[in-house]
C-alpha positions as CSV (number, residue, x, y, z in Angstrom):
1,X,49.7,-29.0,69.2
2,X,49.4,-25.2,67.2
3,X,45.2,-25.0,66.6
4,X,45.1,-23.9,62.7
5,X,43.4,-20.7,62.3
6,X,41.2,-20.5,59.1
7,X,38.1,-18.7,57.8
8,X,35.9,-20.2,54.5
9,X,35.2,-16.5,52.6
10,X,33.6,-15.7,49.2
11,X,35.6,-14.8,46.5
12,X,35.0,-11.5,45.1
13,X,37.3,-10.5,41.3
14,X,38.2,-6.9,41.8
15,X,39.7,-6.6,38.3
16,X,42.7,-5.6,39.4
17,X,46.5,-6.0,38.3
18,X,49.3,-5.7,40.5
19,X,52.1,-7.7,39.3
20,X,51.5,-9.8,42.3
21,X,49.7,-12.0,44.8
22,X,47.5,-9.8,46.5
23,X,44.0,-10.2,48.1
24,X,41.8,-7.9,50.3
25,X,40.5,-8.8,53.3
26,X,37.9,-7.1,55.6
27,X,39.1,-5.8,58.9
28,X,37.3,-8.1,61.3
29,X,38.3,-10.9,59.5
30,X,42.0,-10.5,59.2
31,X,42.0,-9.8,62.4
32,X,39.7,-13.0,63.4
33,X,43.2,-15.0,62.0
34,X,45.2,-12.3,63.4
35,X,47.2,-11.2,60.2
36,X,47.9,-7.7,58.9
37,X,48.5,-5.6,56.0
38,X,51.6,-7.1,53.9
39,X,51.0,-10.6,56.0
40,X,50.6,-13.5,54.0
41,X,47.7,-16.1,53.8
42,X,47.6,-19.5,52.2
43,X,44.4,-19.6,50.7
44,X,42.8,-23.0,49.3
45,X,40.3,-23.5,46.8
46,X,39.4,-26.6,45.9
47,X,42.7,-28.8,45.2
48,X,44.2,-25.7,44.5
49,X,46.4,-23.5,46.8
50,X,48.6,-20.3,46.8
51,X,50.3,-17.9,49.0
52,X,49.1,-14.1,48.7
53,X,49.7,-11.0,50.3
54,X,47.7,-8.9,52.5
55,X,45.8,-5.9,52.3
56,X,42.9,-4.7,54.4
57,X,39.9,-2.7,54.2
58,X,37.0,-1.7,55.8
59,X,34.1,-0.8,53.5
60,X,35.4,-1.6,50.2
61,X,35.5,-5.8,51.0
62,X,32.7,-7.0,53.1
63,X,33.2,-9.3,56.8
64,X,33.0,-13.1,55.3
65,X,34.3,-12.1,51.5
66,X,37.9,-11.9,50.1
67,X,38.8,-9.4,47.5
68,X,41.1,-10.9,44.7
69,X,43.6,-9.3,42.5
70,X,43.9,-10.6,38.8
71,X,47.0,-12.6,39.5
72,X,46.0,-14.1,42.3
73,X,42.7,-14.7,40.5
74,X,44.1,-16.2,37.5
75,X,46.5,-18.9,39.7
76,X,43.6,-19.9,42.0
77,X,40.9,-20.4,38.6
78,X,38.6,-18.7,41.3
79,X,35.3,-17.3,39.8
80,X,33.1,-15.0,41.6
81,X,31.3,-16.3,44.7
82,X,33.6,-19.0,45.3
83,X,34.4,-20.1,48.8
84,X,38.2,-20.3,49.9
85,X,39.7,-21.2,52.5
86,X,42.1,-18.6,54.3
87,X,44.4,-18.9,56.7
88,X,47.8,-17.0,58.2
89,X,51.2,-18.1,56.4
90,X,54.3,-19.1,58.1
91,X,57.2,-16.5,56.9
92,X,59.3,-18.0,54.1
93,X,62.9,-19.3,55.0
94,X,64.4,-16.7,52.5
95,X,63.3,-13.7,54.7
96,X,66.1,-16.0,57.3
97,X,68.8,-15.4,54.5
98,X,67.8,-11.7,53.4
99,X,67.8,-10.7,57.3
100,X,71.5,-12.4,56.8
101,X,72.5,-10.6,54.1
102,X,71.4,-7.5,55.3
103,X,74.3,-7.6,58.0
104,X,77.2,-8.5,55.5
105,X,77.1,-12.5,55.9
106,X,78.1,-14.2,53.0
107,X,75.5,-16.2,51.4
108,X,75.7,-20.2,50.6
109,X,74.5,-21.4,46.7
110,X,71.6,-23.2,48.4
111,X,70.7,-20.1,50.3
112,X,70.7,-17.8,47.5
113,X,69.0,-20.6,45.0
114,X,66.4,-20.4,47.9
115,X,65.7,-16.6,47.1
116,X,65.5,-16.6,44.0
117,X,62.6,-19.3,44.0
118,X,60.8,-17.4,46.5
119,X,60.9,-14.1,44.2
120,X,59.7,-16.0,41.2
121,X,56.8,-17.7,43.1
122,X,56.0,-14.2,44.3
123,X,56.5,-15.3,47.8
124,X,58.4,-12.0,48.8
125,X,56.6,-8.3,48.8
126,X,58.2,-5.5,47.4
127,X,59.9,-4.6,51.0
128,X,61.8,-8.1,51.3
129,X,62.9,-7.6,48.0
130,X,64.0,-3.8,48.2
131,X,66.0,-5.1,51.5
132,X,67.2,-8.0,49.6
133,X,68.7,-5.5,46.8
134,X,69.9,-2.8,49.2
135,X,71.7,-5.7,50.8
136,X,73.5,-6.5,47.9
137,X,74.4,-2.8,47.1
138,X,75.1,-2.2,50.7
139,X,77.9,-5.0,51.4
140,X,78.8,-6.4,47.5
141,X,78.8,-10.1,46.3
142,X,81.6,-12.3,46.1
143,X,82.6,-13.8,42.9
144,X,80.9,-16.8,44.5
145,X,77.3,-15.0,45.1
146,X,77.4,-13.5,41.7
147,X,77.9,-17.0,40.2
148,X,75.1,-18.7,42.2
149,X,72.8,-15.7,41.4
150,X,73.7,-16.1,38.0
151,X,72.5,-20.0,37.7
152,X,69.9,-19.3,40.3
153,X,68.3,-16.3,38.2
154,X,68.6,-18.5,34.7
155,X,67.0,-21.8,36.1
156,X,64.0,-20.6,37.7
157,X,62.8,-19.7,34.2
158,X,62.6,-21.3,30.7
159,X,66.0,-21.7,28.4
160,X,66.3,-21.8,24.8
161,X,67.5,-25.2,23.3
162,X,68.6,-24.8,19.7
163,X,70.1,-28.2,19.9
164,X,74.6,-28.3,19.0
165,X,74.4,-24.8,17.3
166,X,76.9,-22.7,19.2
167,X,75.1,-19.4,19.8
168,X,76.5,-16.1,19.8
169,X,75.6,-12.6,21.1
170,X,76.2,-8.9,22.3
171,X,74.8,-7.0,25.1
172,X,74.8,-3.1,25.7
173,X,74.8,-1.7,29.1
174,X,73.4,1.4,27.7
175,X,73.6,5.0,28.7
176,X,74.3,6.3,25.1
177,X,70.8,7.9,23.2
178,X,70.7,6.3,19.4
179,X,72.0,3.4,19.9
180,X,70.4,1.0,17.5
181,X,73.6,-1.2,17.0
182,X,71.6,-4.2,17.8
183,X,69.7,-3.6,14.3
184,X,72.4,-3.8,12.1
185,X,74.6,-6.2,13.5
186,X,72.6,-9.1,14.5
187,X,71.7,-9.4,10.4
188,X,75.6,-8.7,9.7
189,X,76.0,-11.7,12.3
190,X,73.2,-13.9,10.8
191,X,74.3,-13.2,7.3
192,X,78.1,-14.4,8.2
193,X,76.3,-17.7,9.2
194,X,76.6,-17.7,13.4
195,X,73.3,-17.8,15.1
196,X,72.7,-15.1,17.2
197,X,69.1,-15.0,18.8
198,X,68.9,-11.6,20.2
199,X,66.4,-11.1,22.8
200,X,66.0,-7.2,23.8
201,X,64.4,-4.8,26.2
202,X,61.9,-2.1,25.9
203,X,63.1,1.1,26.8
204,X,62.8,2.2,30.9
205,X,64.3,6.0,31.1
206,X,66.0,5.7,27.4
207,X,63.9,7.1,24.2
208,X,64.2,3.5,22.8
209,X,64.9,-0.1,23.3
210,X,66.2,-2.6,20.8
211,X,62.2,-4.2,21.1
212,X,60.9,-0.5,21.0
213,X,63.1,0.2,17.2
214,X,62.4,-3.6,15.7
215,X,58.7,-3.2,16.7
216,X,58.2,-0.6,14.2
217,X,59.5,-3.3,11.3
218,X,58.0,-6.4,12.8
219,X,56.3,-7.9,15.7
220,X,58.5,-8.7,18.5
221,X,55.8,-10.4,21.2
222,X,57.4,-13.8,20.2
223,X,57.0,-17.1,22.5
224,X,59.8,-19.5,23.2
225,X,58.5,-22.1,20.2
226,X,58.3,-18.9,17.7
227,X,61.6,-17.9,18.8
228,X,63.2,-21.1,17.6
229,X,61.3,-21.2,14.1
230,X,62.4,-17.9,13.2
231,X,66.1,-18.8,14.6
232,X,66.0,-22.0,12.5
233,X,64.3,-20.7,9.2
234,X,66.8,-17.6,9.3
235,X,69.7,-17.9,12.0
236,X,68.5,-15.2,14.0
237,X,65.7,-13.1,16.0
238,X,65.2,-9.5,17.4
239,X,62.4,-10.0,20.0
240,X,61.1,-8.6,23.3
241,X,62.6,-10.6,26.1
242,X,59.3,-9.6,28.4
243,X,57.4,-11.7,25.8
244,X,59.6,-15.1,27.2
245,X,60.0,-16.3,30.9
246,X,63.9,-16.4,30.8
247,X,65.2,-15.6,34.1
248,X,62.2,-14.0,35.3
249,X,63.7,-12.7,38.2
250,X,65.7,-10.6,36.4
251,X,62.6,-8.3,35.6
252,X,61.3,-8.6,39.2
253,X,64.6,-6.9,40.4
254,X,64.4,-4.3,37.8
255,X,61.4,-2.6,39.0
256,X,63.0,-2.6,42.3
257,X,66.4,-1.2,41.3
258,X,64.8,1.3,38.5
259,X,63.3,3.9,41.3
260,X,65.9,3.3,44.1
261,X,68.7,4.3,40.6
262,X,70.6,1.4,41.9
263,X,72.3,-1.4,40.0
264,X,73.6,-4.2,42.3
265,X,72.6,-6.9,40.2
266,X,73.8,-5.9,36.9
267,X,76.4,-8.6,36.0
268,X,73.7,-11.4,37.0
269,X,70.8,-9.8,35.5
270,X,73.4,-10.0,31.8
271,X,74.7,-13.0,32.4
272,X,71.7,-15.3,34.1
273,X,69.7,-14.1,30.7
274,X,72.1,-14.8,28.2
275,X,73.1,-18.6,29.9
276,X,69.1,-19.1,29.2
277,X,69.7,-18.3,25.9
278,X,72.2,-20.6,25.4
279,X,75.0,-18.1,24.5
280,X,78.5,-19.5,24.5
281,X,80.3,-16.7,23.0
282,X,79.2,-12.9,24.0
283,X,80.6,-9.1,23.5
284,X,79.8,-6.7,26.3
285,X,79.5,-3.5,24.5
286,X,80.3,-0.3,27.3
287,X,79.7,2.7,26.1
288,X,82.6,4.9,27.9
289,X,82.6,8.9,28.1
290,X,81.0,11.6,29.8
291,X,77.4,11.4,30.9
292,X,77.2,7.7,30.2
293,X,77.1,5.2,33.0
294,X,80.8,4.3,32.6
295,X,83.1,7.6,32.6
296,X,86.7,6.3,32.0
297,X,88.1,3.3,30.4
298,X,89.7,2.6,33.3
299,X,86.0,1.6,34.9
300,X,85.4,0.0,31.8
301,X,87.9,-2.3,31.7
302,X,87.4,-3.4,35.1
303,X,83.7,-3.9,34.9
304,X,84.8,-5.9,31.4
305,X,86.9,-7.8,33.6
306,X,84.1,-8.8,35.7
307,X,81.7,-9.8,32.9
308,X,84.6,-11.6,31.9
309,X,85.3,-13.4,34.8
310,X,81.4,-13.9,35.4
311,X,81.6,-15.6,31.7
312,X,83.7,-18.4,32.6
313,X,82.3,-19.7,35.5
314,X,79.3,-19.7,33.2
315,X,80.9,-21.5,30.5
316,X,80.4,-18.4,28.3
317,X,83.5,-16.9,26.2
318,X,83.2,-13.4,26.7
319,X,84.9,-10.2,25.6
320,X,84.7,-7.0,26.6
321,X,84.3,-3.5,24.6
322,X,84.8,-0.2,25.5
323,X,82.7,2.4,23.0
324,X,82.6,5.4,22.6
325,X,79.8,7.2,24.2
326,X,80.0,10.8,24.5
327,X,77.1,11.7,21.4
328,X,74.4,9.6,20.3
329,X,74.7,6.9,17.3
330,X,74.1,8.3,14.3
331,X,71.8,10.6,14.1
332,X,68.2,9.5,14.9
333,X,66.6,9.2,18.6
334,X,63.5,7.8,18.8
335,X,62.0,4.2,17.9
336,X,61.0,4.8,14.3
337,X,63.5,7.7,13.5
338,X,66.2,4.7,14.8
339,X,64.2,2.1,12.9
340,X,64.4,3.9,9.4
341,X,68.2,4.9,10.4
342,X,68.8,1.1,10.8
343,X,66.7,-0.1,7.6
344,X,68.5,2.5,5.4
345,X,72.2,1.5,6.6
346,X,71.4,-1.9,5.4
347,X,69.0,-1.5,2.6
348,X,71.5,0.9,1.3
349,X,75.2,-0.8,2.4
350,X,76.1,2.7,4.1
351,X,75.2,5.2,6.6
352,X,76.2,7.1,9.6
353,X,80.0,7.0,10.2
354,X,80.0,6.3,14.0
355,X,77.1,3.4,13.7
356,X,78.8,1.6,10.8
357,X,82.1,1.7,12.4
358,X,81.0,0.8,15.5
359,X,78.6,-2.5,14.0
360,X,81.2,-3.4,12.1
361,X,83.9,-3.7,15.2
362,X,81.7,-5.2,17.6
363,X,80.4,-8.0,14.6
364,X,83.7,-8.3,13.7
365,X,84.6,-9.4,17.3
366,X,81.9,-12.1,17.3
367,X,83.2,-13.5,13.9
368,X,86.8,-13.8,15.3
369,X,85.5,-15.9,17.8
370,X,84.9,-18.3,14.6
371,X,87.5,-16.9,12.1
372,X,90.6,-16.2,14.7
373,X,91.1,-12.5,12.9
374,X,89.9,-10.3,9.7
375,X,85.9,-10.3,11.3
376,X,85.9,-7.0,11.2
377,X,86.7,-6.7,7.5
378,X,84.3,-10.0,6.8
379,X,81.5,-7.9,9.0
380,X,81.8,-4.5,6.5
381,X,81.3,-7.3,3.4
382,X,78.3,-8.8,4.6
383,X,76.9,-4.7,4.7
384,X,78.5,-3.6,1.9
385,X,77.5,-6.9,-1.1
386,X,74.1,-6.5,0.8
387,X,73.6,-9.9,2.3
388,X,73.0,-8.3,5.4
389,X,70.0,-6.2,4.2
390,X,68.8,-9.5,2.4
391,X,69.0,-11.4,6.1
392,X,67.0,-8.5,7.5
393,X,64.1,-9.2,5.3
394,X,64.4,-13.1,6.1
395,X,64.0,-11.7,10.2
396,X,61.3,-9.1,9.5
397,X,59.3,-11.8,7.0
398,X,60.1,-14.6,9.5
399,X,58.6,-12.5,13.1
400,X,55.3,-11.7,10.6
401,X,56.5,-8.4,9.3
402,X,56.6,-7.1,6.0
403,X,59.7,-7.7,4.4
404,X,59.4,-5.0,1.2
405,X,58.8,-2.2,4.1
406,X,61.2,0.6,3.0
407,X,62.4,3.8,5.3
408,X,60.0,6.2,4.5
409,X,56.9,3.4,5.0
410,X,57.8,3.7,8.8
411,X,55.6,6.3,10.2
412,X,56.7,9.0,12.3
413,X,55.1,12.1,14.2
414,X,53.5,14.2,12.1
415,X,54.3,17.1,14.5
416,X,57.5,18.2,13.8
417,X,59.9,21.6,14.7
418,X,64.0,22.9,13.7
419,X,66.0,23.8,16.5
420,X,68.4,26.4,14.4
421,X,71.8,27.9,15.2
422,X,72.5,31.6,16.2
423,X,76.1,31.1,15.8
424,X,79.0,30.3,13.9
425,X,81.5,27.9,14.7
426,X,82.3,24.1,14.7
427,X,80.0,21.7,17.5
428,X,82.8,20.8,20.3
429,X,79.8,18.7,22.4
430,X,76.3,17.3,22.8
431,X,74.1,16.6,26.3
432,X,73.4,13.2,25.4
433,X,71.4,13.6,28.9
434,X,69.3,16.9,27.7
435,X,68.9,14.8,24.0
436,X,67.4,11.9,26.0
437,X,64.7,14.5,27.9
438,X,63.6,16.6,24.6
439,X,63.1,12.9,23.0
440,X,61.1,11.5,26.0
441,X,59.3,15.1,26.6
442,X,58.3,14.7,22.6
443,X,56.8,11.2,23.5
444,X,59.1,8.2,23.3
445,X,58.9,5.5,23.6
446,X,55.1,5.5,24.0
447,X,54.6,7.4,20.7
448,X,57.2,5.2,18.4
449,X,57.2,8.4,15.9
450,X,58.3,11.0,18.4
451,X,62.2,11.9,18.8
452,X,65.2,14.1,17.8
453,X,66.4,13.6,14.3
454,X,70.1,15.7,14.5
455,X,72.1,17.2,11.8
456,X,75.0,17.8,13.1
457,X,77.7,16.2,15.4
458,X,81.1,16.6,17.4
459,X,83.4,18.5,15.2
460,X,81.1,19.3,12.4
461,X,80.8,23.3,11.1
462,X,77.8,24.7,11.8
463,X,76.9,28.4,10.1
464,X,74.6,31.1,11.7
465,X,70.7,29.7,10.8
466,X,71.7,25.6,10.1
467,X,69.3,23.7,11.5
468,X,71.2,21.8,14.2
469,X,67.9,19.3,15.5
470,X,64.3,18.5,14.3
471,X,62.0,17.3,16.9
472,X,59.3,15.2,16.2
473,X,55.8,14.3,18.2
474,X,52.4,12.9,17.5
475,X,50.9,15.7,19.7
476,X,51.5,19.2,19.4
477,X,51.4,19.5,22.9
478,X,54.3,17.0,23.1
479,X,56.4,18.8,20.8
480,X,56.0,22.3,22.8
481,X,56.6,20.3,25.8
482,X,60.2,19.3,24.0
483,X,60.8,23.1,22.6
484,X,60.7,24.6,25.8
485,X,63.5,22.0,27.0
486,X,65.7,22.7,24.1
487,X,64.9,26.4,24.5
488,X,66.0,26.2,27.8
489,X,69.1,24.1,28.1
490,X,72.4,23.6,26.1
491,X,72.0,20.9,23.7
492,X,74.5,21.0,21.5
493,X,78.2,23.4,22.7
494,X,79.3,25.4,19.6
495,X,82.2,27.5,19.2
496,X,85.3,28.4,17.4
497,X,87.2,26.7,17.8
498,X,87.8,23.3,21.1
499,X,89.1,25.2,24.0
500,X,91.6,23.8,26.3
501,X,91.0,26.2,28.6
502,X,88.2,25.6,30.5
503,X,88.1,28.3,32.9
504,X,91.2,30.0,35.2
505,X,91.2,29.5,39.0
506,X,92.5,32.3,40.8
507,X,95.7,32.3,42.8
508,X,93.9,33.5,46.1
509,X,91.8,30.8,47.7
510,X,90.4,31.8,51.4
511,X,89.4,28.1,51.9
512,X,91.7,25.9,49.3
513,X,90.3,22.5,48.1
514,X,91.7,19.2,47.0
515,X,90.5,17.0,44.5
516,X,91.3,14.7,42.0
517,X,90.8,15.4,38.1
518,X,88.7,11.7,37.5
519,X,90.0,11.7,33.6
C-alpha cells in the first residue's frame, strides 16, 4: 500500500493572475511532500478539489501556509485563512501521449480528445503544452489528427444553437494591414437574409482586429445568450470571440504559438471555432502576395485545399479564396480610422475600390451557396439601395450601440502628422510590414484612435510635396515614436515609371549560386 503524503496549510490570496492554476508553496513544505517547482498538487477544500501547479518560495509564503493565485482562488471559493489540504499529483495520462507525439507516433482520436481535456482543465503547464505544439510542427498531423483536433478543440467548449437556421460565414487568415472586410460584408450577408454570426478576434501583432474596429461602433463583450438575441432580432453579430468559451483551447494554444512564430494548429484552431458556431457553409479568405503569410497562389490553393478538405469531415461546405494582399484595404489602418472607413462605405453605398470589390466577391460567394450564381451582383445591391447600411444599424442598436453614430462621431487621435513626397512619379509598392510597425509604434490597438490614414496606393501619381500618409496617435510621444520609423524606412516605392529590371547580375561569379525564383 502507497502511504498518501498530505499537509493541512492556510490559505493565503496573493491577488494574483496567471491565466492558470498556480499556488506557492514554502520550501520546507514542498519538500515535506516531496514536490518541486512546476509539480502538481491536488489540493482539497472542503468538498471542493483542484489540480494546481507548483511554485516555491522561501520568504515570500510562510512554512504551514499556501499562496494562491486568482484562478486557483476563484475555482477552490477559498477565502483567506482557510485550511486546505495538499498533497503531490500523479502526472496526467496526456503527458503519456505528448511524450508520443514528440517522437512522430501517430495519435489515436481518444488520445488526442484526452489532450485537449487536459489543456482546458488547465492540467498541462506551459512546457507540456509548448512540447505538445512543437510536436505537432515538428512531425505534421494526418488528415486523421487534424479532424480529431478539430472535434476535440470544439466540444470541450460551449456551441451556439440557433435551432434549423443554416449559418454561414468567412474567415481571414490575415497578414494584410486594413483589412476591415468583416465590417462590410457580414451586414451585406445579413441584409441578403443568411445568418451569419461572426465572432472575431482582437488584434495580436496586427494594428486591428475585427473586435478591435466594431468596438469603436458598439460593444462587442457579448455572452453566448446575447449572441443569439442579437442573431435572432437582426440575422447577425460582430462580437469578440474571447468574450464566449467556444473552443477554448484554441486561445490556450495561441499564446503558445504567438512567441515561438509558429502556426501548427491553424486549420483546427479555424475549423474547431467555426463547428461551435454552427457554420455549415464558410469562405476562407487568403490574402496572397508579398509580405503576407501566403506568397503565391500556388500555396494558397493548397492550404484552400486543406480547409477544404478539413470542412467535409466537419460537415461544413467550404470554399476557398485567394485575395490579393500586397497593400492594405482601403486606406485606413487603425481601429477607428478602419471603423469610420467601414461606416462610410455603407452609410454612403461606396467607397475604396479594393474593399468594395473585394466585400462584394467574398459575399457574393456566400450567397451562391444559396442562389447557385449572380451573389456577387446581389451582394453590390444590398450596398448600393442601402439595406446593408440599414442592417448595420439593426447590429450596432442590437450589441447596445448607438445606431445614428456617423463617421466623424468616432473619435480618433488628436495627435496627428503628413508623411509628404520628395519626388515625382507613380507609387509601384507599399511595405505593408513597415505600415503595420508605424501604426503599432503610433499606438494600436491599445489607443483605438491611433493609425496610418494613406492617400495614395499601387499605381497612383504622386507629385513632389502630396502628402502620401497621415499618422495619427493619442500621445505625442507615440506619434514621434511612428515618424522616426517612417523617416527611416521605405514605406511606400515611388518612381517613374514599374521597372522590370530589378538589378543586373554580372557575368563573372567567383563562387556561382543556384536558386529558384519562388514566383
Amino acid at each position: 500500500m502507497v502511504r498518501m503524503i498530505f499537509l493541512l496549510l492556510k490559505a493565503k490570496i496573493l491577488g494574483l493572475e496567471a491565466e492558470k492554476p498556480i499556488v506557492i508553496l514554502n520550501r520546507s513544505d514542498a519538500e515535506e511532500i516531496d514536490v518541486r517547482p512546476l509539480d502538481r498538487v491536488e489540493i482539497t477544500l472542503k468538498r471542493k478539489r483542484g489540480t494546481a501547479i507548483v511554485n516555491v518560495a522561501t520568504r515570500f509564503i510562510k512554512e504551514g501556509e499556501i499562496g494562491l493565485y486568482g484562478e486557483i482562488a476563484d475555482h477552490m471559493r477559498a477565502n483567506p485563512g482557510d485550511k486546505i489540504y495538499v498533497s503531490p499529483s500523479v502526472p496526467p495520462e496526456s503527458l503519456i501521449h505528448i511524450r508520443e507525439k514528440l517522437t512522430g507516433k501517430t495519435l489515436k482520436d481518444e488520445e488526442i480528445k484526452k489532450i485537449i481535456e487536459d489543456v482546458v482543465h488547465r492540467k498541462l503547464s506551459e512546457i507540456e503544452m509548448t512540447a505538445f505544439v512543437i510536436a505537432l510542427y515538428n512531425h505534421g498531423m494526418t488528415k486523421g489528427e487534424i479532424t480529431s483536433l478539430s472535434k476535440a478543440m470544439t466540444f470541450t467548449g460551449e456551441t451556439l444553437d440557433l435551432g434549423k437556421k443554416l449559418v454561414y460565414d468567412k474567415h481571414s487568415i490575415g497578414g494584410v494591414p486594413g483589412d476591415k472586410t468583416s465590417m462590410v460584408l457580414v451586414p451585406i450577408v445579413a441584409a441578403a437574409g443568411l445568418t451569419i454570426p461572426k465572432t472575431s478576434s482582437r488584434a495580436i501583432t496586427s494594428p486591428a482586429g475585427t473586435a478591435d474596429r466594431f468596438e469603436c461602433l458598439a460593444p462587442v463583450d457579448l455572452d453566448l445568450d446575447d449572441i443569439k438575441k442579437v442573431v435572432k432580432k437582426t440575422n447577425a453579430c460582430l462580437v469578440w470571440g474571447g468574450s464566449v468559451d467556444l473552443a477554448p483551447a484554441d486561445d490556450m494554444f495561441i499564446k503558445i504559438e504567438y512567441p515561438l512564430s509558429i502556426d501548427p494548429l491553424l486549420l483546427p484552431s479555424v475549423m474547431s471555432k467555426k463547428k461551435a458556431m454552427g457554420v455549415k457553409n464558410l469562405i476562407i479568405d487568403i490574402p496572397t502576395g508579398e509580405g503576407t503569410k501566403v506568397n503565391t497562389t500556388k500555396d494558397a490553393e493548397t492550404l484552400a485545399e486543406k480547409f477544404i478538405e478539413l470542412g467535409k469531415m466537419l460537415k461544413i461546405k467550404t470554399v476557398g479564396a485567394s485575395t490579393y494582399g500586397e497593400q492594405p484595404i482601403g486606406f485606413a489602418i487603425g481601429p477607428a480610422l478602419e471603423a469610420r472607413e467601414a461606416l462610410r462605405t455603407l452609410k454612403e453605398r461606396k467607397g475604396p475600390a479594393d474593399l468594395v470589390d473585394k466585400v462584394t466577391h467574398l459575399a457574393g460567394i456566400l450567397m451562391d451557396f444559396k442562389i447557385g450564381s449572380g451573389g456577387k451582383k446581389e451582394a453590390l445591391r444590398m450596398l448600393k439601395s442601402g439595406k446593408a447600411y440599414r442592417k448595420l444599424r439593426e447590429i450596432i442598436e442590437a450589441q447596445g450601440g448607438d445606431p445614428g453614430i456617423k463617421p466623424d462621431d468616432v473619435p480618433v487621435g488628436y495627435k496627428k502628422a503628413e508623411v509628404k513626397s520628395n519626388v515625382n512619379g507613380r507609387v509601384g509598392w507599399i511595405n505593408n510590414r513597415v505600415v503595420v510597425e508605424i501604426s503599432r509604434a503610433a499606438g494600436t490597438p491599445k489607443d483605438q484612435g491611433a493609425g496610418v490614414l494613406l492617400h495614395k496606393k499601387n499605381g497612383d501619381k504622386v507629385k513632389r510635396g502630396d502628402t502620401l500618409f497621415e499618422i495619427y496617435a493619442k500621445k505625442g510621444y507615440k506619434l514621434e515614436r511612428a515618424l522616426q520609423i517612417a523617416r527611416k524606412s521605405k514605406v511606400l516605392g515611388i518612381g517613374k515609371e514599374i521597372q522590370m529590371l530589378i538589378e543586373k547580375i554580372p557575368a563573372r561569379i567567383e563562387h556561382p549560386k543556384y536558386f529558384i525564383l519562388e514566383r
